[in-house]
DSSP file (Angstrom, degrees, kcal/mol; ACC not computed):
  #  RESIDUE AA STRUCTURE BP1 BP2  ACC     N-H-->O    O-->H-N    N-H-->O    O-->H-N    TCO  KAPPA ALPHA  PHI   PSI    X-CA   Y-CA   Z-CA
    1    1 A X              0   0    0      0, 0.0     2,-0.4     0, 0.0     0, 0.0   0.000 360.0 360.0 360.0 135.4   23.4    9.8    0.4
    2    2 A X        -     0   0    0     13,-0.1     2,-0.3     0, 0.0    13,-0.0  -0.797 360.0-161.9-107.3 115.7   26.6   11.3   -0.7
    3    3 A X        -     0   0    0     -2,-0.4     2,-0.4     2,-0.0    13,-0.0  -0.907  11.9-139.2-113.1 148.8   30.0    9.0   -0.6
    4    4 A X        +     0   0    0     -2,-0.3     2,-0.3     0, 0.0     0, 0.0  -0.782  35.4 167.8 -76.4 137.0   33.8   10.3   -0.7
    5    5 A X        -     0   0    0     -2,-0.4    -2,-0.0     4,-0.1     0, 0.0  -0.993  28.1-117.6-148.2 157.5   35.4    8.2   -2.6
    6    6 A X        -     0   0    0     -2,-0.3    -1,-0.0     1,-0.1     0, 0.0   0.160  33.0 -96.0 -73.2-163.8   38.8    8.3   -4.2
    7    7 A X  S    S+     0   0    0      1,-0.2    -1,-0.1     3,-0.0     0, 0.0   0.703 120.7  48.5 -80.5 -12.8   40.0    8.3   -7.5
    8    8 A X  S    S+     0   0    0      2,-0.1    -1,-0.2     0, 0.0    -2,-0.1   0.570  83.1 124.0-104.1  -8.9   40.8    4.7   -8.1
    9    9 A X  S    S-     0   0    0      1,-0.1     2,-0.1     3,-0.0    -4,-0.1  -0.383  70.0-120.9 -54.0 134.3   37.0    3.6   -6.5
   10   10 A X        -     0   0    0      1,-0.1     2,-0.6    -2,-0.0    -2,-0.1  -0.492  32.4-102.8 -69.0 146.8   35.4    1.6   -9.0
   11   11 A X        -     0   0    0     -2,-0.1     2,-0.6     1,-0.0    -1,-0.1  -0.560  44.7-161.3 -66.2 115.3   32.0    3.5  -10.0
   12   12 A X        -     0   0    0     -2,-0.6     4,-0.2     2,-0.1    -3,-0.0  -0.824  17.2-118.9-109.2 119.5   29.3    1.4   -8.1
   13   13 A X  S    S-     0   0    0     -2,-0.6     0, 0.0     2,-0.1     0, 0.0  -0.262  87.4  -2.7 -62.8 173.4   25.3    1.5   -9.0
   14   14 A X  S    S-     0   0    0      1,-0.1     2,-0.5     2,-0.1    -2,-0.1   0.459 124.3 -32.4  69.8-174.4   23.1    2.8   -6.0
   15   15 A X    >   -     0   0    0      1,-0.1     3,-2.0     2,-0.1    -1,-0.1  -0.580  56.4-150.3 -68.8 107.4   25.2    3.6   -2.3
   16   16 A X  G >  S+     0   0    0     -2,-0.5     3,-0.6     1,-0.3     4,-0.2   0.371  87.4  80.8 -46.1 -12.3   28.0    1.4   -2.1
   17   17 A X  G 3  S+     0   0    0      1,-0.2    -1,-0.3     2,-0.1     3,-0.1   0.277  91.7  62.1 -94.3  10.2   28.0    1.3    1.5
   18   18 A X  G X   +     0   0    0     -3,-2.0     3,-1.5     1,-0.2     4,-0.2   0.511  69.0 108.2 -91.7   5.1   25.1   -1.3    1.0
   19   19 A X  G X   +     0   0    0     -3,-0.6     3,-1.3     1,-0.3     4,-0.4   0.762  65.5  53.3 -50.1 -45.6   26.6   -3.5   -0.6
   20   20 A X  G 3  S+     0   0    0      1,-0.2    -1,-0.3    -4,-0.2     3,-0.3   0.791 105.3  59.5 -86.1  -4.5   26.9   -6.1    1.6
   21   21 A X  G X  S+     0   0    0     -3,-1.5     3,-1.6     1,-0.2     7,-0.5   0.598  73.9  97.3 -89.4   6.0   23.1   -6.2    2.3
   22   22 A X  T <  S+     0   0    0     -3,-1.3     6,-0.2     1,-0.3    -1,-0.2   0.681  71.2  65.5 -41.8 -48.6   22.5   -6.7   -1.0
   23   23 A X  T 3  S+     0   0    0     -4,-0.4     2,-0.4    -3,-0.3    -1,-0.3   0.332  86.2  77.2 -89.3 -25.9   22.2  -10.4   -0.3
   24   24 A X    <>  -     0   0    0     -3,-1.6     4,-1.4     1,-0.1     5,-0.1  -0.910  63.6-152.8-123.5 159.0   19.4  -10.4    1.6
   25   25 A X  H  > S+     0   0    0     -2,-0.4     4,-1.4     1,-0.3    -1,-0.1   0.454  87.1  63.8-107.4  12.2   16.3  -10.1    0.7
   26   26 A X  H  > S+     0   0    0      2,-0.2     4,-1.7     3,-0.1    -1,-0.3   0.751 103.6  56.7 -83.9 -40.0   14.4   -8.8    3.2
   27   27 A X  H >> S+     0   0    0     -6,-0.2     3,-3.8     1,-0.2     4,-0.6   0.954 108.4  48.2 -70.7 -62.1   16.6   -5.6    2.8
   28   28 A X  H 3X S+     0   0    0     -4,-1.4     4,-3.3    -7,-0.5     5,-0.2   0.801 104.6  55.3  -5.4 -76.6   15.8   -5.2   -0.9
   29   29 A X  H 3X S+     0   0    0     -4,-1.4     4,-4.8     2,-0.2    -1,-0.3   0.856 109.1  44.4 -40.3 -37.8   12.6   -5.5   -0.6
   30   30 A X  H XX S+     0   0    0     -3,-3.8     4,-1.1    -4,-1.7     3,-0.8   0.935 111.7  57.4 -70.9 -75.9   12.4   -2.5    2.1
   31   31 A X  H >< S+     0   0    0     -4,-0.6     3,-0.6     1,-0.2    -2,-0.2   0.522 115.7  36.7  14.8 -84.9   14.8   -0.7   -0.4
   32   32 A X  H >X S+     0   0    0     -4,-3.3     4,-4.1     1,-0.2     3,-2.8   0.852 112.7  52.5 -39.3 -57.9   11.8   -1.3   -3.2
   33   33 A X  H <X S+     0   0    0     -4,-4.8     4,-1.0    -3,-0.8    -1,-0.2   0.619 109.0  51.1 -79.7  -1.4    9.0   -0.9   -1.2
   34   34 A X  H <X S+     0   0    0     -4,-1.1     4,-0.8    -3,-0.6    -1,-0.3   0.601 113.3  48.1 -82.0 -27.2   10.5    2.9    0.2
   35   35 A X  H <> S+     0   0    0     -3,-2.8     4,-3.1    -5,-0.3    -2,-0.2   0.844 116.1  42.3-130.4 -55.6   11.1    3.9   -3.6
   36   36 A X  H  X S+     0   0    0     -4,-4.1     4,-3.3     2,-0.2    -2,-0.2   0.862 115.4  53.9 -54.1 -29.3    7.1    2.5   -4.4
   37   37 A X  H  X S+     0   0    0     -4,-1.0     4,-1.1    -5,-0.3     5,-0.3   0.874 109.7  44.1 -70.5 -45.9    5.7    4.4   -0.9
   38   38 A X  H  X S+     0   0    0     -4,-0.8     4,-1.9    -5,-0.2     5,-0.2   0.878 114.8  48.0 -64.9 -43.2    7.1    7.6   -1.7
   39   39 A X  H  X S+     0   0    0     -4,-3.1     4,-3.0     3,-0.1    -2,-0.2   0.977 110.6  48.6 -60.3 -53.5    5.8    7.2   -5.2
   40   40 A X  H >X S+     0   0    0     -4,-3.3     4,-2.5     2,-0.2     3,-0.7   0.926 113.1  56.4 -45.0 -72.3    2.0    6.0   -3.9
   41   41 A X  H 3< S+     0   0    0     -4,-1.1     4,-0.3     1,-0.3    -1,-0.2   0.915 113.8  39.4 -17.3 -62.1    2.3    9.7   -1.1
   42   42 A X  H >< S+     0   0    0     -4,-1.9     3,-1.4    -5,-0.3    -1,-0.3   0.973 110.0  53.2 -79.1 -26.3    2.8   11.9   -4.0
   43   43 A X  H X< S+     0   0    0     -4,-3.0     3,-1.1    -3,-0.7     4,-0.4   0.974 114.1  44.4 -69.8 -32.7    0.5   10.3   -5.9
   44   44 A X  T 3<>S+     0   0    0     -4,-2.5     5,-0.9     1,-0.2     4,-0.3   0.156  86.0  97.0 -85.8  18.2   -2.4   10.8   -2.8
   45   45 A X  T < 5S+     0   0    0     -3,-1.4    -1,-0.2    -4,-0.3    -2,-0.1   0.763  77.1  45.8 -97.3  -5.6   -1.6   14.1   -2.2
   46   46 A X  T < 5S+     0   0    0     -3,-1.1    -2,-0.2    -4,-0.3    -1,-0.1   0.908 118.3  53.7 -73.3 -36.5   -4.3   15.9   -4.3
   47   47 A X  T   5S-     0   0    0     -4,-0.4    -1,-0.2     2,-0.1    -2,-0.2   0.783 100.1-140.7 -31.3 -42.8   -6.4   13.3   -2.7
   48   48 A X  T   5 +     0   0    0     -4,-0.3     2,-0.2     1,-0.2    -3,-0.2   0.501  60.8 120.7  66.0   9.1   -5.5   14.0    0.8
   49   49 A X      < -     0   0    0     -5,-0.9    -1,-0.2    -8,-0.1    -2,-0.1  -0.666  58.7-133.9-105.5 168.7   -5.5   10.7    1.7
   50   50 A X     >  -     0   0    0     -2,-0.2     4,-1.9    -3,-0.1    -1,-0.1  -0.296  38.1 -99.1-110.7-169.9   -2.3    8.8    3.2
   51   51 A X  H  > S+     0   0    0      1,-0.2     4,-3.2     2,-0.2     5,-0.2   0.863 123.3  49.9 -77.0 -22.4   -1.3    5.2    1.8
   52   52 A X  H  > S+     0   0    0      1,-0.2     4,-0.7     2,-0.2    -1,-0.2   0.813 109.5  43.9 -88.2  -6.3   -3.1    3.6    4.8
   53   53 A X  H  > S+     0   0    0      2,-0.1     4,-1.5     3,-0.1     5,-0.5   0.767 119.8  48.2 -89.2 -22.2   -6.4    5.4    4.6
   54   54 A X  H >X S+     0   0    0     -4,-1.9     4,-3.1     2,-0.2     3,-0.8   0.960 111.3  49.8 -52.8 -56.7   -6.2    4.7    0.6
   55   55 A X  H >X S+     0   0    0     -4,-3.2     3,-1.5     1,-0.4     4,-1.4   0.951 114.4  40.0 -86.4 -96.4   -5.4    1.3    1.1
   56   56 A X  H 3< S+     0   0    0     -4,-0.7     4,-0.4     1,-0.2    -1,-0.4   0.646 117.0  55.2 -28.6  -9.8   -8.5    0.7    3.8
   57   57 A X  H <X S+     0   0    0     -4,-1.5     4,-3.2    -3,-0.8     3,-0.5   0.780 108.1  47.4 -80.7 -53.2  -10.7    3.0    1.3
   58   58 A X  H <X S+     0   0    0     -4,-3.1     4,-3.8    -3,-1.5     5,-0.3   0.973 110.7  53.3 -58.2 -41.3   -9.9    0.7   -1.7
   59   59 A X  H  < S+     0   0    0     -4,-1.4    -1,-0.3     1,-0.3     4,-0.3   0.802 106.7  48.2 -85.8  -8.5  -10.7   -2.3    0.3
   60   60 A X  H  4 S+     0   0    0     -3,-0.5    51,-0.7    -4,-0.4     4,-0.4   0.730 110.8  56.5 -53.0 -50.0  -14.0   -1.1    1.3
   61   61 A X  H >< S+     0   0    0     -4,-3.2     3,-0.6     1,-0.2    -2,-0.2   0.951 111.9  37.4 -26.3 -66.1  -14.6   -0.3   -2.3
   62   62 A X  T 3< S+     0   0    0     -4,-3.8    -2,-0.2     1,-0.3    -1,-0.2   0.554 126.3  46.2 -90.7   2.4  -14.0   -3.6   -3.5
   63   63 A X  T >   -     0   0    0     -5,-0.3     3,-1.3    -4,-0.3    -1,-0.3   0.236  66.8-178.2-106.7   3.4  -15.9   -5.0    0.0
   64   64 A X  T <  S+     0   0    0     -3,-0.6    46,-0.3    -4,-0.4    -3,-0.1   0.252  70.4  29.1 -60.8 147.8  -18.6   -3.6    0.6
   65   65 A X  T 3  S+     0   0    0     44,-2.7    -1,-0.2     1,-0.4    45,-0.2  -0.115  87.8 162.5 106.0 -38.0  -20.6   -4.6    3.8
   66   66 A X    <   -     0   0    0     -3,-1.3    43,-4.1    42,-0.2    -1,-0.4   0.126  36.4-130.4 -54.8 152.1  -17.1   -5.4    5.0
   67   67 A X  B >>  -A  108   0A   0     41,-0.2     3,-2.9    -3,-0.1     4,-1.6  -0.750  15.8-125.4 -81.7 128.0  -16.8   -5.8    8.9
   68   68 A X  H 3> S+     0   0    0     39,-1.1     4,-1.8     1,-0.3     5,-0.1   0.748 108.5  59.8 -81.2  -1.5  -14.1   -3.8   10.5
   69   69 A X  H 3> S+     0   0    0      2,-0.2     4,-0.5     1,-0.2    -1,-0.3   0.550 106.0  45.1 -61.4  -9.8  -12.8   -6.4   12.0
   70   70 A X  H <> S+     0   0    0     -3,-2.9     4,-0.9     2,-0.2    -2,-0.2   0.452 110.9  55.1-104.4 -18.1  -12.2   -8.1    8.8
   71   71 A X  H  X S+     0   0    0     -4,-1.6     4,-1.3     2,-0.2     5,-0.4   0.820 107.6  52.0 -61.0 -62.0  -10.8   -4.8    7.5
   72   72 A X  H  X S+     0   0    0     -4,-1.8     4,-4.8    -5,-0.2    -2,-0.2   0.981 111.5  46.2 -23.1 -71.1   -8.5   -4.9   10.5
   73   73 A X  H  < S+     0   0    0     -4,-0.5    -2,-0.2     2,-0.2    -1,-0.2   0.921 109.7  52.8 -65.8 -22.9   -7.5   -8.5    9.5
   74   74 A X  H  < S+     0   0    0     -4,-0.9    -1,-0.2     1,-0.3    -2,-0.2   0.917 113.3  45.3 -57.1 -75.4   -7.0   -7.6    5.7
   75   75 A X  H  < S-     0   0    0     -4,-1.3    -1,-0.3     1,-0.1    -2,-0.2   0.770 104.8-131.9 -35.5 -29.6   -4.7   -4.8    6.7
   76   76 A X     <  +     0   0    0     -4,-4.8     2,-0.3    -5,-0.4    -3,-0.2   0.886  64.7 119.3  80.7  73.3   -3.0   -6.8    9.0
   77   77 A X        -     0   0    0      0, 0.0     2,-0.4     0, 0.0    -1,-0.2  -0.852  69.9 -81.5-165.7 168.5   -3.2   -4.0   12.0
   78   78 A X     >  -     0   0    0     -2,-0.3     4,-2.7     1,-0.1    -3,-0.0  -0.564  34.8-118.5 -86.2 130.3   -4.8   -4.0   15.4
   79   79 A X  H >> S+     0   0    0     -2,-0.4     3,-1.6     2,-0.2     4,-0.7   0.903 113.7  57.9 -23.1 -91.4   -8.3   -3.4   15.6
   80   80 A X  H >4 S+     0   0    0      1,-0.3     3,-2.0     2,-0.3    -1,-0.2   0.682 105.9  53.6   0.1 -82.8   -7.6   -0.1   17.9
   81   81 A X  H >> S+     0   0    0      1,-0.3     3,-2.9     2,-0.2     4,-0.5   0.818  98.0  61.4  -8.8 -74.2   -5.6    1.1   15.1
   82   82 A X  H XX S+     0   0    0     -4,-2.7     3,-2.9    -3,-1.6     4,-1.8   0.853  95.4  65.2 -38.7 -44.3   -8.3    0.7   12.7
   83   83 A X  H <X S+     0   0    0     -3,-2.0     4,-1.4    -4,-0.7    -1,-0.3   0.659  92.2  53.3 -66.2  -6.7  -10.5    3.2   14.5
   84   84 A X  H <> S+     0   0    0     -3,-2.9     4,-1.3     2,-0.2    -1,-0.3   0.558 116.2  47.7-102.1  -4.5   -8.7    6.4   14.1
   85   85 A X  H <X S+     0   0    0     -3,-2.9     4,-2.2    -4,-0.5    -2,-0.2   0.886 116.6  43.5 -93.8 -33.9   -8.9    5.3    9.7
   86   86 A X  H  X S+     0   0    0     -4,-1.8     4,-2.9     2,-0.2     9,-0.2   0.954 110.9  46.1 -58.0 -66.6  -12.3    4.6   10.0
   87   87 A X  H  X S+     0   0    0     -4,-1.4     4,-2.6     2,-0.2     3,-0.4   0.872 120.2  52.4 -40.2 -78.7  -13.3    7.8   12.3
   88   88 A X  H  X S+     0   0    0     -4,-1.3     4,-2.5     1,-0.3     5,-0.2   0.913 118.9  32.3 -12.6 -84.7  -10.7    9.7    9.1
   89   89 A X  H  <>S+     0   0    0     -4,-2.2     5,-3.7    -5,-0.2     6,-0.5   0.887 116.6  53.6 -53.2 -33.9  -12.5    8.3    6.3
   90   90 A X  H  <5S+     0   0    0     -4,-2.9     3,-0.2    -3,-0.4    -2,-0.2   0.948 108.5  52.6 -57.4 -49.2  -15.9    8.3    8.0
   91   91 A X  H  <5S+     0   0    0     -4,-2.6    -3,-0.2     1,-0.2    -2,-0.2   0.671 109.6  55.0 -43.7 -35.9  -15.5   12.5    8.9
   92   92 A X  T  <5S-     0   0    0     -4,-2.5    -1,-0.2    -5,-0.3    -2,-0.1   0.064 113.7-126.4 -98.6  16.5  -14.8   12.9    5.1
   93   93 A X  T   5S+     0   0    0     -3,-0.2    -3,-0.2    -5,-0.2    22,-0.2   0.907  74.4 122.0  30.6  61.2  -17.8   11.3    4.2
   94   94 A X  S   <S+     0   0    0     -5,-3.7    18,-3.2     1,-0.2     2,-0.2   0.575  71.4  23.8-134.5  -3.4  -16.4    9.0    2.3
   95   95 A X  S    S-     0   0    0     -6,-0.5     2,-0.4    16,-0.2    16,-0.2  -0.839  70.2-137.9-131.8-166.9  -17.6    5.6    3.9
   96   96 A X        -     0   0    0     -2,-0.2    14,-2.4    16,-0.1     2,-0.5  -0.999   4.0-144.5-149.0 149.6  -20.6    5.2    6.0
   97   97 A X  E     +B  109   0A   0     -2,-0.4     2,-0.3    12,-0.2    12,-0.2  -0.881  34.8 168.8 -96.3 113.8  -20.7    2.9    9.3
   98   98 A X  E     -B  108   0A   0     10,-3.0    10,-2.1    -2,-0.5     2,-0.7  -0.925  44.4 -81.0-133.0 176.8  -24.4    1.1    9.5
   99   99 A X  E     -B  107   0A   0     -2,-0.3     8,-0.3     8,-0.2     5,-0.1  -0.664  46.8-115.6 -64.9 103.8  -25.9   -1.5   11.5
  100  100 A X        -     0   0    0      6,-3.0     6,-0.2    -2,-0.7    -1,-0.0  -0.195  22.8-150.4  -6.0 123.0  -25.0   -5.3   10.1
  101  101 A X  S    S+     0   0    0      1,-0.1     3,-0.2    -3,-0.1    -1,-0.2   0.789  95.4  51.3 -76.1 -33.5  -28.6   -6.7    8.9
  102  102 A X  S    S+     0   0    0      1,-0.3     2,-0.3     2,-0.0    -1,-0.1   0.830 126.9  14.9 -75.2 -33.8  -27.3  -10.0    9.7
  103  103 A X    >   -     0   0    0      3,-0.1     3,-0.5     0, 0.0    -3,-0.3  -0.915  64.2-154.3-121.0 117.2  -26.1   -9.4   13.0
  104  104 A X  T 3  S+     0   0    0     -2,-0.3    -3,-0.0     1,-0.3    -2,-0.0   0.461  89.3  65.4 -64.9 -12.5  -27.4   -6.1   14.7
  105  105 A X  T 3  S+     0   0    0     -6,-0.1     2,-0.7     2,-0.0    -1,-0.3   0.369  97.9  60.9 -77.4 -14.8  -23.9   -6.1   17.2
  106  106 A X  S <  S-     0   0    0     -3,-0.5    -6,-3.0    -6,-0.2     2,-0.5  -0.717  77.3-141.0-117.3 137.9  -21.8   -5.6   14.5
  107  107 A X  E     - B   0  99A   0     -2,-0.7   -39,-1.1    -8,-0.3     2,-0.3  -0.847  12.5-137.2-111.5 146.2  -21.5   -2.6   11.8
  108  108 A X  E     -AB  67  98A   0    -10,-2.1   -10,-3.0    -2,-0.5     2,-0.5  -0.805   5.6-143.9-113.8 174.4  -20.8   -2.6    8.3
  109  109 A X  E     + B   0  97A   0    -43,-4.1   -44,-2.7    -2,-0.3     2,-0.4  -0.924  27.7 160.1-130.9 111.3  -18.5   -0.4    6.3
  110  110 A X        -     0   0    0    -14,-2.4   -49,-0.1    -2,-0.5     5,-0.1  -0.988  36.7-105.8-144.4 140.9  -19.5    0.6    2.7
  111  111 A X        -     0   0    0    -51,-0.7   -16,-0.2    -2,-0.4     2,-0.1  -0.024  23.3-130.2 -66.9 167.4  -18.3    3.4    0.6
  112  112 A X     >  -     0   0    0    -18,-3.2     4,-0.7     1,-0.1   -16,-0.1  -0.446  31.8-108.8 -87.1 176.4  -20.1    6.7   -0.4
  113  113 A X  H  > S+     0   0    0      2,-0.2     4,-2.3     3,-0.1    -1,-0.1   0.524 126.1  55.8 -64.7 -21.0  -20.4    7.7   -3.7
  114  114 A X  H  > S+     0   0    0      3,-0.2     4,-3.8     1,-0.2   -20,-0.1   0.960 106.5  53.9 -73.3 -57.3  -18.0   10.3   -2.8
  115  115 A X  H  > S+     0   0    0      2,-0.3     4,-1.3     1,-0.2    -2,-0.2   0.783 106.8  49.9 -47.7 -37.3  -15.8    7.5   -1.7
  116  116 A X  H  X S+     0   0    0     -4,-0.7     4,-2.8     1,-0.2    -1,-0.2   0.981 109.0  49.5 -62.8 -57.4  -15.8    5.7   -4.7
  117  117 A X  H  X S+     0   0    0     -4,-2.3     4,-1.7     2,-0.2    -2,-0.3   0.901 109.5  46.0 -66.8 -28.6  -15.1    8.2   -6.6
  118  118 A X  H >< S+     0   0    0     -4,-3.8     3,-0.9     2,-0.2     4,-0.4   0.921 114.7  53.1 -37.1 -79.8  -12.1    9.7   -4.8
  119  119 A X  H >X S+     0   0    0     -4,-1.3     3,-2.4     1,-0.2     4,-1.2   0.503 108.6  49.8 -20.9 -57.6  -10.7    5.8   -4.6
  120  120 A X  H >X S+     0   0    0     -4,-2.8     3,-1.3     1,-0.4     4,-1.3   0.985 120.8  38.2 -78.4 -72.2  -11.2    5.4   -8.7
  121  121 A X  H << S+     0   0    0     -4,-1.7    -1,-0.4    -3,-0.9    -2,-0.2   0.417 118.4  43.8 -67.3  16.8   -9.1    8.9   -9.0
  122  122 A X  H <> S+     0   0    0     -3,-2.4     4,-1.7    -4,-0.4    -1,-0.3   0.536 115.5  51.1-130.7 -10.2   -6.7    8.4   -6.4
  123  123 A X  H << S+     0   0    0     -3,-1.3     4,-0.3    -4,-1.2    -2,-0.3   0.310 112.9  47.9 -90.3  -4.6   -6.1    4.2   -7.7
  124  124 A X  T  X S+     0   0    0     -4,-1.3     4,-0.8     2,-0.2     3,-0.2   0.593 109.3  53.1-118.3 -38.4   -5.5    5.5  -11.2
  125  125 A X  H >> S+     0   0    0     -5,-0.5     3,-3.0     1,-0.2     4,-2.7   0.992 112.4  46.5 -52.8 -52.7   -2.9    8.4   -9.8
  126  126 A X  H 3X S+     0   0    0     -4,-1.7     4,-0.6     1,-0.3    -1,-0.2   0.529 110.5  53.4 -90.3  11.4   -0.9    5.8   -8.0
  127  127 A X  H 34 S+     0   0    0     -4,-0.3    -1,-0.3    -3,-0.2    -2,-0.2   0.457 105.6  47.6  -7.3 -47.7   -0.9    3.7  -10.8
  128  128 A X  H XX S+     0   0    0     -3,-3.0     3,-2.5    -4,-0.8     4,-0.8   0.915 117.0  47.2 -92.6 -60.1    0.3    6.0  -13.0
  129  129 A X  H 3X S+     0   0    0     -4,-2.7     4,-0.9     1,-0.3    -3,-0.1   0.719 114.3  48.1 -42.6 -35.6    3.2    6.9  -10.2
  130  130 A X  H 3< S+     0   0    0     -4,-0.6    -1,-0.3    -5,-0.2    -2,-0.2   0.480  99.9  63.0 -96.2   4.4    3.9    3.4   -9.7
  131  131 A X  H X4 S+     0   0    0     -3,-2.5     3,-6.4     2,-0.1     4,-0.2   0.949 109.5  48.0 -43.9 -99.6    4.1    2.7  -13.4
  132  132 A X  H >< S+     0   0    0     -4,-0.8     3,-0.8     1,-0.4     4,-0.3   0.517 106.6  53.0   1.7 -58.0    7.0    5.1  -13.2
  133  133 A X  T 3< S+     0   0    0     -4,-0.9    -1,-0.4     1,-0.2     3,-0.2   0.821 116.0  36.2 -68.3 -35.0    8.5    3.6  -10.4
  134  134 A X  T X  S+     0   0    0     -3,-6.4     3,-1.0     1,-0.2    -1,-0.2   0.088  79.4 123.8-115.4  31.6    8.7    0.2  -11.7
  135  135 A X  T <   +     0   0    0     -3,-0.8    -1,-0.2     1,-0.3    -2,-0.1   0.983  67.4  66.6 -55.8 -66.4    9.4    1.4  -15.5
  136  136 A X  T 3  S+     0   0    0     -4,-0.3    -1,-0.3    -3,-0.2    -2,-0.1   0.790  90.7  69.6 -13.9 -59.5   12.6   -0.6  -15.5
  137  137 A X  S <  S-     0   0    0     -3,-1.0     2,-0.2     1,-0.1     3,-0.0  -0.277  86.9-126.0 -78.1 165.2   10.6   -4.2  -15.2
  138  138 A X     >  -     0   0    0      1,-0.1     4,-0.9    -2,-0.0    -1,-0.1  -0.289  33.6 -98.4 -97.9-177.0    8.7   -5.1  -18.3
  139  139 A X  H >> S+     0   0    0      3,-0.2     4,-2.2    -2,-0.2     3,-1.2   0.965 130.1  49.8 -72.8 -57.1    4.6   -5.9  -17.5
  140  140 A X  H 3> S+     0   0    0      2,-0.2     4,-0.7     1,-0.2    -1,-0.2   0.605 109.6  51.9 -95.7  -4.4    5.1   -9.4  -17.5
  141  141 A X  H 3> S+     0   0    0      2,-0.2     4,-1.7     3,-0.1    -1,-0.2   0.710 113.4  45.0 -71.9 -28.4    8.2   -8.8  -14.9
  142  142 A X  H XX S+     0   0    0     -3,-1.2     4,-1.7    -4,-0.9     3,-0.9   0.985 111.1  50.2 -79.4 -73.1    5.9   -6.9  -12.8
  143  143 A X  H 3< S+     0   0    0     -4,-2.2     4,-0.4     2,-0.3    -2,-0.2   0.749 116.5  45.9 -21.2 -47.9    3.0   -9.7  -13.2
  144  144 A X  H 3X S+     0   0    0     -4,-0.7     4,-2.3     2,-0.2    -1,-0.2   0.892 109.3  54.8 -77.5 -42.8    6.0  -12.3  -12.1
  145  145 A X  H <X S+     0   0    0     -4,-1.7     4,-2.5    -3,-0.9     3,-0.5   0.963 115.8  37.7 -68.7 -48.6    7.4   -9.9   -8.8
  146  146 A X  H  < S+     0   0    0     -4,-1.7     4,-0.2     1,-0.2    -1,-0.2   0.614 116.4  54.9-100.8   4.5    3.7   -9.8   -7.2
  147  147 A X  H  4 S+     0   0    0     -4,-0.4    -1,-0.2    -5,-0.3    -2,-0.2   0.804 116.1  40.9 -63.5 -39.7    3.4  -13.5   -8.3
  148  148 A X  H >< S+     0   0    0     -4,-2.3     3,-2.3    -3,-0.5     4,-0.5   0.984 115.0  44.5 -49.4 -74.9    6.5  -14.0   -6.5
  149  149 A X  T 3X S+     0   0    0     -4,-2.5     4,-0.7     1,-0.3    -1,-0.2   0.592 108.7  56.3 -74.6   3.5    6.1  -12.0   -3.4
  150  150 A X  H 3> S+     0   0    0     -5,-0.2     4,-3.4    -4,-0.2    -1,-0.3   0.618 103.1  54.3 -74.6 -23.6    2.6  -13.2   -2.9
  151  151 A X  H <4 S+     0   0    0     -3,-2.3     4,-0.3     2,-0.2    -2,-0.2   0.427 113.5  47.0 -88.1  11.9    4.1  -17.0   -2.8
  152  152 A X  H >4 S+     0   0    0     -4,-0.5     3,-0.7     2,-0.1    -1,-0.2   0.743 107.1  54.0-106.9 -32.7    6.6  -15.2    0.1
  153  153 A X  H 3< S+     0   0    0     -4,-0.7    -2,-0.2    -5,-0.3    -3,-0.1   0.911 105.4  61.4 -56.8 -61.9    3.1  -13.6    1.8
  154  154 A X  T 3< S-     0   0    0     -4,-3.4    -1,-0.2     1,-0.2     2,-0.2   0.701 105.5-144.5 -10.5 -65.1    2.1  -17.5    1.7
  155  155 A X    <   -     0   0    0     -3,-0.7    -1,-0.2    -4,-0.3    -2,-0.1  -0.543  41.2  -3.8  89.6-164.1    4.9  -18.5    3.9
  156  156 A X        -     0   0    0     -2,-0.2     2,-0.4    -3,-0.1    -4,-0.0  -0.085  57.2-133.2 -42.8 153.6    7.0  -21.1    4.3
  157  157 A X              0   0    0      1,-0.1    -1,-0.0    -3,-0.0    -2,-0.0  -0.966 360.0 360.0-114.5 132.3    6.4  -24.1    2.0
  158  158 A X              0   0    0     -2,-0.4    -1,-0.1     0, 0.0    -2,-0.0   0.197 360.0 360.0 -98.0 360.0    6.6  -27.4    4.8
């Protein structure tokens, strides 16, 4: 976004007209997470996958067995929701829906081999893209921000 500004405007980092939301931290954060979401997209586009079937792929990865209803709750999304990522990932043969062994009502959700491997090459792209992104912070600044914003994830301290 492009500002007029005169000749006597002090030079100001990022759009100056945000300045006064600066302050809170909820906007920041959106700010950040816009600048990391666009990196994670380009990184998943050789993939084909979007952030939110990557994200449900990875956690299937690191789950396997997982119940989609507990894939729901990790993501945080409505059940309903879940089915059109599942249906996505399933179509692309890259997880596989079976019968629960512990309970025969219920499916579980494990990746293919196909699935893995995309996930391993499509976590290491946005990695490298969100390296990038966060170049500024040092490792152990990056290690401190998702120490942080996991104690915010928490909630409230009572």
């Amino acid at each position: 976004m492009t500002q007029n500004k005169t000749a006597d405007e002090p030079e100001l980092p990022g759009d100056a007209s945000d300045l006064g939301m600066r302050g809170f931290l909820g906007y920041s954060l959106k700010r950040a997470y816009i600048v990391l979401h666009q990196a994670a997209t380009g990184a998943l586009d050789e993939s084909g996958l979007k952030v939110r079937s990557f994200t449900a792929l990875s956690l299937i990865v690191s789950n396997p067995g997982v119940a989609p209803s507990r894939l729901a709750d990790m993501l945080r999304i409505e059940r309903s929701n879940l089915v059109l990522i599942i249906d996505e990932l399933e179509t692309r043969e890259l997880i596989s829906r079976t019968r629960d062994p512990h309970d025969r009502r219920r499916f579980a959700l494990s990746a293919t081999l196909r699935g893995r491997r995309l996930q391993e090459k499509a976590a290491a792209a946005v990695k490298a893209d969100e390296a990038r992104a966060a170049s500024r912070l040092s490792a152990e600044e990056q290690a401190l921000l998702v120490s942080l914003l996991e104690r915010i994830e928490d909630g409230p301290a009572d």
